[in-house]
C-alpha positions as CSV (number, residue, x, y, z in Angstrom):
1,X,89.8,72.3,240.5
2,X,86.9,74.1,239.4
3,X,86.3,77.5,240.0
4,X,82.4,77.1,241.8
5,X,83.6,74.5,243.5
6,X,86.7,76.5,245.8
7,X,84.3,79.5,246.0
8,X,81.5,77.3,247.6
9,X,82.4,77.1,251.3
10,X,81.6,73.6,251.9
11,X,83.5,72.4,249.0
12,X,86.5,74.7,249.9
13,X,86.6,72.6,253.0
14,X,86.2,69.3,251.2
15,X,88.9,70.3,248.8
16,X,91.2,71.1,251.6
17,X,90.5,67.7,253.6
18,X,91.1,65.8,250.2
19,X,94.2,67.8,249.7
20,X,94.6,66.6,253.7
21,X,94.5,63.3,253.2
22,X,96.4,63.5,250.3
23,X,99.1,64.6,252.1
24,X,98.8,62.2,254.5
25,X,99.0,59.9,252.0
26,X,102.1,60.4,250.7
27,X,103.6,60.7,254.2
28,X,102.4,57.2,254.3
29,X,104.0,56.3,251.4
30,X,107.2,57.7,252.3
31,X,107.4,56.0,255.6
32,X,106.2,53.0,254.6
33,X,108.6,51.0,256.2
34,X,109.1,47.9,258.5
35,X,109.4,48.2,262.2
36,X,112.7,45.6,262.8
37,X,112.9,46.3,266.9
38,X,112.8,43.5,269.1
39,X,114.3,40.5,270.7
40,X,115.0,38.1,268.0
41,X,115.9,34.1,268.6
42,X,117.9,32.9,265.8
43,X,116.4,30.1,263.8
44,X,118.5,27.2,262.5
45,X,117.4,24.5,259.5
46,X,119.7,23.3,257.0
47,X,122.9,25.4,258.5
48,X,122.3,23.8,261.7
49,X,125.4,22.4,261.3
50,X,127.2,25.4,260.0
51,X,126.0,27.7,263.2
52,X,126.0,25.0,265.6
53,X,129.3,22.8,266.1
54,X,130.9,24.0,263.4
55,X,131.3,23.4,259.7
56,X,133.9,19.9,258.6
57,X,137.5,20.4,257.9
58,X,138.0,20.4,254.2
59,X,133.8,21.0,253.4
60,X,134.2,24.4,250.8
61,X,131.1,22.9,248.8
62,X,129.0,25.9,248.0
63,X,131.9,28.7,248.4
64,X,133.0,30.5,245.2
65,X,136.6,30.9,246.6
66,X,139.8,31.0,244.5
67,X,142.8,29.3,244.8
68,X,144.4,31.5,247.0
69,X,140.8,31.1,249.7
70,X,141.3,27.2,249.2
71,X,145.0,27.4,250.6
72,X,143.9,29.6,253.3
73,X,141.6,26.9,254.9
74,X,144.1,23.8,253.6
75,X,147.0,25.6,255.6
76,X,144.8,26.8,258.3
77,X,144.2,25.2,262.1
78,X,141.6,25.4,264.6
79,X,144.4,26.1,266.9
80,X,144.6,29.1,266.0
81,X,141.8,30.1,268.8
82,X,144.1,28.8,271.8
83,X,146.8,31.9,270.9
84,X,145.5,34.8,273.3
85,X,145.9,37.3,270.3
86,X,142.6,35.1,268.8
87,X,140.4,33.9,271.6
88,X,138.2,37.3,272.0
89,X,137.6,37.8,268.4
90,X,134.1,38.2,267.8
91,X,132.9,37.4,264.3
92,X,132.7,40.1,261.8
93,X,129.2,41.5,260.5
94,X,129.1,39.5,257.3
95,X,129.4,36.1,259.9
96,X,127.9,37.3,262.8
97,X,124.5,36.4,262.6
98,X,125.3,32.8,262.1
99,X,125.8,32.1,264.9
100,X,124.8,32.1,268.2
101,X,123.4,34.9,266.6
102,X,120.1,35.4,268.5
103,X,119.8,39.2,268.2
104,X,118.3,42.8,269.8
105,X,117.4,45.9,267.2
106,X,117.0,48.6,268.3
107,X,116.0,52.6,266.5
108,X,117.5,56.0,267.4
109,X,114.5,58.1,266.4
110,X,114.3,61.9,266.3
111,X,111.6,63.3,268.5
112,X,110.6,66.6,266.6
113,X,110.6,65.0,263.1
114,X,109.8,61.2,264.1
115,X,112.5,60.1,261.2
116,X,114.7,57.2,262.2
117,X,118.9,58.2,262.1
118,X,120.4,54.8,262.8
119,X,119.2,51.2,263.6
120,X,121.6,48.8,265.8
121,X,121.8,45.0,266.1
122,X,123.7,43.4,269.2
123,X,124.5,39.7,268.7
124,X,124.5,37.2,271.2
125,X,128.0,35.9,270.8
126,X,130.6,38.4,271.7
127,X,127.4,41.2,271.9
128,X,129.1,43.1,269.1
129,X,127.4,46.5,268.4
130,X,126.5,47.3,264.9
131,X,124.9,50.9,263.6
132,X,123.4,51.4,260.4
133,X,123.3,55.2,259.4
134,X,120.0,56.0,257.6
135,X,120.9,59.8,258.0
136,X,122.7,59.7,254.5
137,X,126.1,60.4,255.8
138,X,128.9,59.5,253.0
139,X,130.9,56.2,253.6
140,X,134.6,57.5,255.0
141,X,137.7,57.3,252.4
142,X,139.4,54.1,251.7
143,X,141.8,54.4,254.5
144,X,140.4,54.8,257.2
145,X,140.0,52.8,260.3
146,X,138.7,49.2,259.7
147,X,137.1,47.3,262.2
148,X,135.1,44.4,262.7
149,X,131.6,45.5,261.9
150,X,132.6,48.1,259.0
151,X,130.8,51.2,258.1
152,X,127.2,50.4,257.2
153,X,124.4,52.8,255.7
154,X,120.7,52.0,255.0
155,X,117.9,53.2,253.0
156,X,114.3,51.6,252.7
157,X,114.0,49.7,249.7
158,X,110.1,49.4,249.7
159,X,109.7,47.6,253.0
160,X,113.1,46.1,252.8
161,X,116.1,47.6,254.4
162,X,118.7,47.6,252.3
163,X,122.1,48.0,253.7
164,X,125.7,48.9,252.6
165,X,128.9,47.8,254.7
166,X,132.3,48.6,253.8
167,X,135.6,49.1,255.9
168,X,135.8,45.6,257.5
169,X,138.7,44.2,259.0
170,X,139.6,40.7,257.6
171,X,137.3,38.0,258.4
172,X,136.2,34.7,257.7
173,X,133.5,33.3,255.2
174,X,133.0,29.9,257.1
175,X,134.6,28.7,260.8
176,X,137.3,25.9,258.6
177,X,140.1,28.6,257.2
178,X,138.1,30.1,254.5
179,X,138.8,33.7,254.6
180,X,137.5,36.7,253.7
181,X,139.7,39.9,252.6
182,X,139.8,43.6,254.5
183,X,138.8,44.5,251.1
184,X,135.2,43.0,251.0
185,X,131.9,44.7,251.1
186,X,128.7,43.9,252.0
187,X,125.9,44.4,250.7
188,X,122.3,43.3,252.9
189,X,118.6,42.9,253.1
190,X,116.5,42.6,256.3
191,X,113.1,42.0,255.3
192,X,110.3,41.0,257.8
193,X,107.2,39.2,257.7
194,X,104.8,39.5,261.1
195,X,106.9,37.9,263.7
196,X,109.7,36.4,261.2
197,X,112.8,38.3,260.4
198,X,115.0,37.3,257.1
199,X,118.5,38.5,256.4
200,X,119.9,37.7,253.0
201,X,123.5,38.7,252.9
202,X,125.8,39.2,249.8
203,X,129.6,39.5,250.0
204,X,132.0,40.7,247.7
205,X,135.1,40.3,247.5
206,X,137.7,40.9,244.9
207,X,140.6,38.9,247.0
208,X,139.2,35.3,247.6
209,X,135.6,35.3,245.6
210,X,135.5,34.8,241.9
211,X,131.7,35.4,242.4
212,X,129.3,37.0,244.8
213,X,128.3,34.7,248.1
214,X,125.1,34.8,249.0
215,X,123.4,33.5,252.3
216,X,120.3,34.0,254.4
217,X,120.1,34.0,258.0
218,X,116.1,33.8,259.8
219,X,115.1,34.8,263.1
220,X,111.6,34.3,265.3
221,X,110.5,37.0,267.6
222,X,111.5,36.3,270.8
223,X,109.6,38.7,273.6
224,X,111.8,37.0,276.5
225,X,115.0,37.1,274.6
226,X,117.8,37.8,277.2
227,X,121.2,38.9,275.8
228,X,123.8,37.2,278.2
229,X,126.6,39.6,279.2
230,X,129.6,38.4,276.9
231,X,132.9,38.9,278.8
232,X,136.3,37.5,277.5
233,X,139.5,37.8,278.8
234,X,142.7,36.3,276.8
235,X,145.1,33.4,278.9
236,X,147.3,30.6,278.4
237,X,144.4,27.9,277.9
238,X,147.2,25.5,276.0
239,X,150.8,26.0,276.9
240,X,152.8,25.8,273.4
241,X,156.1,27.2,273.0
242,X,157.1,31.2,273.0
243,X,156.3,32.3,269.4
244,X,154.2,29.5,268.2
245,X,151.7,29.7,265.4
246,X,149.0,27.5,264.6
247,X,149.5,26.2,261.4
248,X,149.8,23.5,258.6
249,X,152.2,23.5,256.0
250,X,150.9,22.8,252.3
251,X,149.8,19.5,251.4
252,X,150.7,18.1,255.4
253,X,146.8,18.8,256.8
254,X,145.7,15.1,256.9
255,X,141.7,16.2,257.6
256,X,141.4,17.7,254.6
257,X,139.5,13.8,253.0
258,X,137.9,13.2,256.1
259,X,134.4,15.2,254.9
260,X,134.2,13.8,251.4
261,X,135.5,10.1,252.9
262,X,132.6,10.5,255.8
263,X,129.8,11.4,253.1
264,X,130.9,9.3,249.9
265,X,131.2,12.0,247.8
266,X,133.9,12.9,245.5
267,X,136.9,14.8,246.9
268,X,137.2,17.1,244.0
269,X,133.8,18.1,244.8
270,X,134.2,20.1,248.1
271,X,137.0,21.8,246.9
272,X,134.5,24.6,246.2
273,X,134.8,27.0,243.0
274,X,131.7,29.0,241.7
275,X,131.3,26.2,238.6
276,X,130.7,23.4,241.2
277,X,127.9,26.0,242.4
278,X,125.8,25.2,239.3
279,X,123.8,21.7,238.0
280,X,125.6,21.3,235.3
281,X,128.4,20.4,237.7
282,X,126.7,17.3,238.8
283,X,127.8,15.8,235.4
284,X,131.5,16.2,236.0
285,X,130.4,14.8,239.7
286,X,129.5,11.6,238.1
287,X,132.9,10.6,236.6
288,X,134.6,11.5,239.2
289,X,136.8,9.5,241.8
290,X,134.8,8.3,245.4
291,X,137.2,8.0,248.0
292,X,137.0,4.7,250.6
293,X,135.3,5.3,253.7
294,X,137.4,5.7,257.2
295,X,137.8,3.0,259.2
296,X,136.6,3.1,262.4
297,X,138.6,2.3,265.0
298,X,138.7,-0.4,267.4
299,X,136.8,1.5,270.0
300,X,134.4,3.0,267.5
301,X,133.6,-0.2,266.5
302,X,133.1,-2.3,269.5
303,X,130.5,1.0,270.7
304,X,129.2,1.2,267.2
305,X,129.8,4.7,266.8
306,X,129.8,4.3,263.2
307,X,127.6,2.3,261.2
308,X,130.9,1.7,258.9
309,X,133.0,-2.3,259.4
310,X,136.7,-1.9,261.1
């Protein structure tokens, strides 16, 4: 700054406001952030059927899952959620906002410093409670507790919030068997635009994935968003023997053809793997084997349930 300038009382005071505004400037920088509080509605498209009813039996396409995720879901049975030990499980962070996963964020803000220490989401099904630290607290040690929304810390990416989840209890990675290990992490952007919100989520896991899975979930604001107080209490809803298990054993689960059978595409293909996740695949797709349709049954087919001939 020149010297006749500062000594020059009016442009000591314009020096000062410019160094002012400067400030202010890069407080603006700093905090340049989005504001994610609200009453979200959840927003389905293509994964309507996914979030809705449910994914098929047997339907991996998309998943890079090993050999040891593929006999999870081949062994495993939606029975499972008629033993009382299951039937209050809410679904863990990486699957939660799939659905119904219309959602409330909320801030903890300081009120001497204005700085934000935690954001929380509460989903509609099950309301599970999830904090994000944005304090800069350290992650806690490998062993201790894990639970079903991990240990998650944040950090502004430009106006992106960029998350970090660890410490989760085993999950799944779709609602058909397809697991997902206690020793996964997560790894999350929430990015808004106006009254949109976008959550891309990438899972890791060195048990079941061979590569990262990556999804996106989308919400609209919703002003008159409700939550609806979630309260479960485990009973005998099927009465099955003392000890039971839901279960199949390998090679017995007869579903397992019914997706590929119902949508005339090759069996081998839903099998998932991360080298059916690329185009090159759709070569290999093109020798391979088309199973028959079902037949419908007699009552399908006198109603005309299917469009498919008895």
């Amino acid at each position: 700054m020149q010297r006749g300038l500062w000594r020059n009382p009016a442009g000591r005071w314009a020096a000062i406001a410019l160094m002012g505004l400067g400030g202010w400037g890069v407080a603006a920088l700093a905090l340049a952030q989005m504001d994610l509080s609200g009453e979200w509605g959840q927003k389905m498209h293509q994964d309507a059927p996914e979030r809705g009813g449910g994914p098929d039996i047997g339907d991996y396409t998309g998943m890079p899952i090993n050999a040891a995720d593929r006999m999870r879901a081949d062994t495993w049975s939606s029975s499972k959620w008629e033993q009382p030990e299951h039937e209050c499980e809410p679904h863990p962070a990486d699957y939660a906002p799939r659905g119904p996963g219309s959602m409330r964020v909320w801030a903890d803000m300081d009120p001497h410093t204005m700085k934000i220490s935690a954001w929380h989401t509460e989903i509609m099904w099950m309301q599970p409670t999830r904090t994000i630290w944005m304090d800069g607290r350290p992650h806690p040690p490998d062993y201790a507790l894990h639970t079903w929304e991990g240990f998650s810390t944040g950090e502004w990416n430009a106006d992106m919030l960029e998350v970090h989840t660890d410490h989760l209890k085993e999950g799944w990675l779709r609602r058909n068997g397809l697991a997902r290990s206690e020793k996964a992490n997560l790894h999350e952007f929430f990015i808004r635009h106006d009254d949109y919100l976008t959550l891309v989520a990438i899972v890791h896991d060195p048990v079941y994935l061979t590569e990262p899975f990556i999804r996106s979930s989308e919400w609209a604001l919703d002003p008159g968003y409700h939550p609806i107080p979630s309260t479960c209490t485990p009973q005998l809803e099927v009465p099955h023997p003392k000890g039971w298990v839901a279960y199949h054993l390998p090679g017995q689960n007869h579903d397992l053809e019914e997706f590929a059978r119902n949508n005339g595409i090759p069996f081998a293909a839903t099998r998932g793997g991360a080298e059916a996740l690329y185009p090159e695949y759709q070569e290999q797709m093109s020798r391979m084997p088309v199973l028959p349709p079902l037949k419908a049954t007699q009552g399908e087919a006198a109603s005309g349930a299917t469009g498919q001939k008895p």
